[in-house]
C-alpha positions in Angstrom: -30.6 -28.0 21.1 -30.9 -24.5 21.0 -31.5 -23.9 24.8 -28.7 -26.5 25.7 -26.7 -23.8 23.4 -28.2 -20.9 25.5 -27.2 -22.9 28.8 -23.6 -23.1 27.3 -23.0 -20.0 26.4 -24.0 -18.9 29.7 -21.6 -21.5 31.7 -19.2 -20.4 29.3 -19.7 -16.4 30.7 -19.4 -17.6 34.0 -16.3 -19.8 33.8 -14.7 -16.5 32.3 -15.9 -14.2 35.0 -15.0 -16.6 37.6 -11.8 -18.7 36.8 -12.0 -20.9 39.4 -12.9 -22.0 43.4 -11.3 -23.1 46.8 -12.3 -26.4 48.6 -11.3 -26.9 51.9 -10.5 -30.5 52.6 -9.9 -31.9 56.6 -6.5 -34.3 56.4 -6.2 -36.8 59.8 -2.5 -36.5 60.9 -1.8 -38.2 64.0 -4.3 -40.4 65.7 -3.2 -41.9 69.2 -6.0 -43.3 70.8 -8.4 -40.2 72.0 -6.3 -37.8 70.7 -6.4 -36.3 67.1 -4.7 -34.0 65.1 -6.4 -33.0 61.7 -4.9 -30.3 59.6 -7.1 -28.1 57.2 -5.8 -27.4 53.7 -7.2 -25.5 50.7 -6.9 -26.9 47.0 -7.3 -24.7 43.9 -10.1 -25.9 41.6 -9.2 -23.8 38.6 -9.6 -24.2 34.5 -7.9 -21.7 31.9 -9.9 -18.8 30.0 -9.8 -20.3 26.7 -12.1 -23.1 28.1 -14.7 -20.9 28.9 -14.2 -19.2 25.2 -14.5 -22.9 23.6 -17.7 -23.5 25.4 -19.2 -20.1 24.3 -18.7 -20.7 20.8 -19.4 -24.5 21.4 -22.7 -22.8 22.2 -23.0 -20.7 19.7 -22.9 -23.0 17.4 -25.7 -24.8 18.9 -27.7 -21.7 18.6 -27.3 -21.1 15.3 -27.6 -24.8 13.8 -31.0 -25.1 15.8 -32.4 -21.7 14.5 -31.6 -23.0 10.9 -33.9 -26.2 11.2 
């Protein structure tokens, strides 16, 4: 438990440092025989700080209840 509290606390750091990512996604509009349009469009993949502070102290906790046993 107490390194799955270590990995926590350190995905908890890194969803503070870096709130979030873009994915590109390819969307077919118009398909007429051999001819194709697709259209690229980008989609925000984002989570609020306070997550990242729940997980860190998630971890924490973790840390300390496995260095108690």
């Amino acid at each position: 438990m107490k390194t799955f509290g270590i990995i926590l606390i350190v995905i908890g750091i890194a969803m503070i440092v870096i709130r979030g990512f873009s994915v590109q996604t390819e969307k077919k509009v118009v398909d007429l025989g051999p001819v194709e349009v697709n259209k690229k469009e980008n989609h925000w993949v984002g989570w609020p700080v306070y997550a990242g502070g729940i997980i860190i102290v998630a971890g924490i906790v973790l840390v300390l209840n496995g260095r108690k046993k």
